[in-house]
KOLVEX-325596 format. One record per residue (C-alpha): residue in one letter; x, y, z. Coordinates in steps of 0.001 Angstrom, whole numbers, padded with zeros to 6 digits, always signed. Last residue first. Example, Ala and Ser with C-alpha at 12.3 -4.5 7.8 and 13.67 -1.06 7.14 Angstrom:
REM KOLVEX-325596
s+013670-001060+007140a+012300-004500+007800
//
This chain:
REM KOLVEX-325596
x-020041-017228+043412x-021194-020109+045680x-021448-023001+042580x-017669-022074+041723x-016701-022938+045205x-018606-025881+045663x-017411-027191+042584x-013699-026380+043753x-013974-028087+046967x-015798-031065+045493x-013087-031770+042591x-010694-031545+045952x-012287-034297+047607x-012928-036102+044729x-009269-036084+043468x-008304-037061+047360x-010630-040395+047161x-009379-041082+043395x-005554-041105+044542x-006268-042762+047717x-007845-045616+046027x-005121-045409+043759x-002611-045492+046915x-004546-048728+048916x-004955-050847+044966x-001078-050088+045070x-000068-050930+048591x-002938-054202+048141x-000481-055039+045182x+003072-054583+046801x+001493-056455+049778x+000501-059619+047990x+004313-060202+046036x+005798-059577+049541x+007933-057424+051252x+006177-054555+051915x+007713-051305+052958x+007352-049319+056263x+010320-046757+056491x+010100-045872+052315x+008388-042551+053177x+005932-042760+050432x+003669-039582+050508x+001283-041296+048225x-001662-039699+050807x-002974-043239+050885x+000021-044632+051410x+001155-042493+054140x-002037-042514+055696x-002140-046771+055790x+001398-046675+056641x+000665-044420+059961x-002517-045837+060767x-000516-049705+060491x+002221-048424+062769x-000252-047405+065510x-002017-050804+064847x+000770-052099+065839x+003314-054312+063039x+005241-056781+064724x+007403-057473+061772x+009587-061032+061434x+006480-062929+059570x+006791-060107+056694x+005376-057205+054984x+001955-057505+053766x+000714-061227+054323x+002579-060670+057774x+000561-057327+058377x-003104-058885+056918x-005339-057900+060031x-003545-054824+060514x-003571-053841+056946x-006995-054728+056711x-008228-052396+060259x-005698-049784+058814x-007716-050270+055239x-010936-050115+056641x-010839-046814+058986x-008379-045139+055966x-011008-045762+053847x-013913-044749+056451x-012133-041769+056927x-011742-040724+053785x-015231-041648+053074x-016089-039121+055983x-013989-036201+054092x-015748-036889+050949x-018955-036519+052772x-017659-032725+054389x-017172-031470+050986x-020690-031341+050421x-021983-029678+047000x-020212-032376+044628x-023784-033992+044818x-023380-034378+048548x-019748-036259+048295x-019534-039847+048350x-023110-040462+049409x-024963-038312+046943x-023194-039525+043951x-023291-043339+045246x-027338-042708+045302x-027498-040586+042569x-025573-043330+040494x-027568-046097+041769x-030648-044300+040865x-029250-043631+037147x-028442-047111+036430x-031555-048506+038633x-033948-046953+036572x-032362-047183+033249x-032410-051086+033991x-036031-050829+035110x-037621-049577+032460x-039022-045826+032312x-042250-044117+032793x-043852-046953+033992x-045915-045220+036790x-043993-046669+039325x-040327-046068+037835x-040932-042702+037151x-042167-041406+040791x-038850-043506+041663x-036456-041260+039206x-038216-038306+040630x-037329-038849+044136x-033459-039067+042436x-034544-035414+041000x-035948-034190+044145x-032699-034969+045741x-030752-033147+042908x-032966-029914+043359x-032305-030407+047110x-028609-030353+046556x-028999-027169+044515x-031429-025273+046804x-028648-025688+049567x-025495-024423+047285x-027610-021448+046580x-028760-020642+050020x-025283-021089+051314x-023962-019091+048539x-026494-015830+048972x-024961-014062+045661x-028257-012515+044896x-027723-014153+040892x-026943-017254+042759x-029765-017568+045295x-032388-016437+042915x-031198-019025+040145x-031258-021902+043180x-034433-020828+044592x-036009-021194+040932x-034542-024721+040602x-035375-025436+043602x-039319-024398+043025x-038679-026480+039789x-037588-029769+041573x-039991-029449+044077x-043011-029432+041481x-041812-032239+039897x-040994-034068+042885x-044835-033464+044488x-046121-037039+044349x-043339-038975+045949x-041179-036269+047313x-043653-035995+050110x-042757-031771+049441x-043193-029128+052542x-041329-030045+055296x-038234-028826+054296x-039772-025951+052549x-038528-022747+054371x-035214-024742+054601x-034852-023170+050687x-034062-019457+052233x-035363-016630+050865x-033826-013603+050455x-035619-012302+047264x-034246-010570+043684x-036221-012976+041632x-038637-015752+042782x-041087-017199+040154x-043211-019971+040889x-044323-022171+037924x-045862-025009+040507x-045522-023955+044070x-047951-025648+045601x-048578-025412+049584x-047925-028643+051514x-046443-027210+054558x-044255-023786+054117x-042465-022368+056812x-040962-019198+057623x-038075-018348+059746x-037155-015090+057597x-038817-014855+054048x-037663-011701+052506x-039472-010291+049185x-037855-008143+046193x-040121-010241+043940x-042381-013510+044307x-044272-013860+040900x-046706-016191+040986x-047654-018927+038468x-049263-021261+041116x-048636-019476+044600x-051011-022092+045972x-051772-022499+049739x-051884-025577+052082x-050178-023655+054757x-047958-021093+054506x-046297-019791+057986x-044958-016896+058991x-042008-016039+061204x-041216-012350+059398x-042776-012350+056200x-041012-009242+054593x-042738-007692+051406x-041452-006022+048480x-043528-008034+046048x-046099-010824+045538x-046946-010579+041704x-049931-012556+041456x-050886-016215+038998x-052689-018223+041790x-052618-016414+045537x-054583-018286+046682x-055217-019116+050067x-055317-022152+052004x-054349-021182+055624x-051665-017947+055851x-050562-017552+058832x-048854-014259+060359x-046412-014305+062627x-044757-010855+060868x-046245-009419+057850x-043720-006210+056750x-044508-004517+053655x-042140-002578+052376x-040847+000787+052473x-039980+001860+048670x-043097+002347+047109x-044726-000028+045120x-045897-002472+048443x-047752-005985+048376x-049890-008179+046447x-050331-007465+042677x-052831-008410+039998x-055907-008351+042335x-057635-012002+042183x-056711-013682+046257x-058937-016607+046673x-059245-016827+050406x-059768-020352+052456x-057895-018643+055995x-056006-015779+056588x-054820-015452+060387x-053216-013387+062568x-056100-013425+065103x-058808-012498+062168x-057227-011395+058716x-059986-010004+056320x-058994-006828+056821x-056009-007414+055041x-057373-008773+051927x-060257-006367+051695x-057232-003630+051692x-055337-005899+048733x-058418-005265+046514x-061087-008084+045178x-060949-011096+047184x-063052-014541+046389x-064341-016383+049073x-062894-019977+049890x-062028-023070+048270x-058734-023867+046950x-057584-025900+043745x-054230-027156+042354x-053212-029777+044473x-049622-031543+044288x-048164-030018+047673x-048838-033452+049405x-048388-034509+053075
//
């Protein structure tokens, strides 16, 4: 499914009334919408509610004060529109091009298009409806909305990186510096946008280096300690954390250096947890 087309048959509409009484069982289908402007000037808005809207353009029009209410968009263009004071609740977009798009002062949430991009022809296009979403969302102080339209922008963007690659855009060192970082990016912590990630690579370093420090106990400490697995959570977390109680110490030449590679790791783990807290806090204002 592909939002990258640019052209939609149907008959041409003059006036927003010949609009709406073209609709037929809650349904517009293959319209080419021309009047400047579609929807209210006065304060009480439009409100379209299960409606469906099947290839129509709407190509270069200032869409405003409406509420689509369960609605769905499919295979439409809003190429160059202007979406303004609008609300999209529960709607759903399926490959309908939103190159240029506009949205200021809406409530609309970026899930609307989760089905809507291939992310293999159509990144371009997704990154700068994102991008759009994201500005909306910040300067309407919606935080989840903003924080979500962000992390897709940067998924779109790695997409990108591929969409490059095949059409020879760029060489294939660059291309697997910069995917490689997106990829690690997005896995350690969402982008910086999800905190929960960096709290699942906390587990999964405290997962591997109890199952290590279990494994490797007389390497670690001694022959003469029986070291549980209990015992080796505990050290592993208190190491980790660089709390340091001192009542489970290693012994060895080996252990003093794993106990230092286990508390930098911990250092770096806990600095990305908190660098994610803050950016996702700063990114919600």
């Amino acid at each position: 499914m592909s939002a990258n087309h640019f052209r939609v048959d149907g008959d041409k509409i003059d006036s927003q009334a010949e609009f709406l009484s073209r609709e037929k069982d809650k349904i517009w289908k293959n319209l080419l919408y021309y009047p400047e402007i579609f929807g209210s000037d006065s304060r009480k808005p439009i409100i379209l509610k299960e409606k469906t809207f099947i290839e129509i353009s709407f190509k270069d029009t200032d869409i405003k004060n409406i509420r689509f209410i369960n609605c769905k968009f499919i295979r439409c263009l809003f190429t160059g529109a202007t979406v303004t004071n609008c609300e999209f609740t529960n709607c759903r977009f399926e490959e309908t091009n939103t190159s240029k798009i506009k949205i200021q002062r809406c409530l609309f949430d970026p899930a609307c298009f989760s089905d809507n991009f291939d992310f293999i022809n159509d990144t371009n296009i997704a990154i700068d409806l994102y991008h759009s979403l994201y500005r909306n969302a910040s300067e309407e102080h919606q935080p989840e909305h903003a924080i979500q339209s962000l992390y897709q922008m940067k998924k779109a963007e790695s997409a990108h990186l591929d969409y490059k690659k095949n059409k020879k855009e760029i060489g294939k060192i660059e291309y697997y510096k910069k995917k490689s970082a997106h990829i690690i990016y997005d896995f350690i912590s969402g982008y910086g946008l999800k905190t929960i990630r960096v709290l699942r690579l906390l587990l999964i370093v405290i997962g591997l280096f109890t199952l290590i420090n279990y494994a490797l106990s007389s390497w670690i400490f001694s022959e003469e300690i029986d070291l549980s697995l209990i015992d080796s959570i505990y050290f592993t977390c208190v190491t980790i954390t660089t709390l340091g109680y001192g009542d489970i110490t290693p012994v060895t030449s080996f252990g003093r250096l794993w106990v230092t590679i286990q508390a930098l790791t911990g250092f770096v783990v806990l600095s990305i947890f908190l660098a994610a807290v803050t950016n996702t806090a700063l990114r919600a204002k």
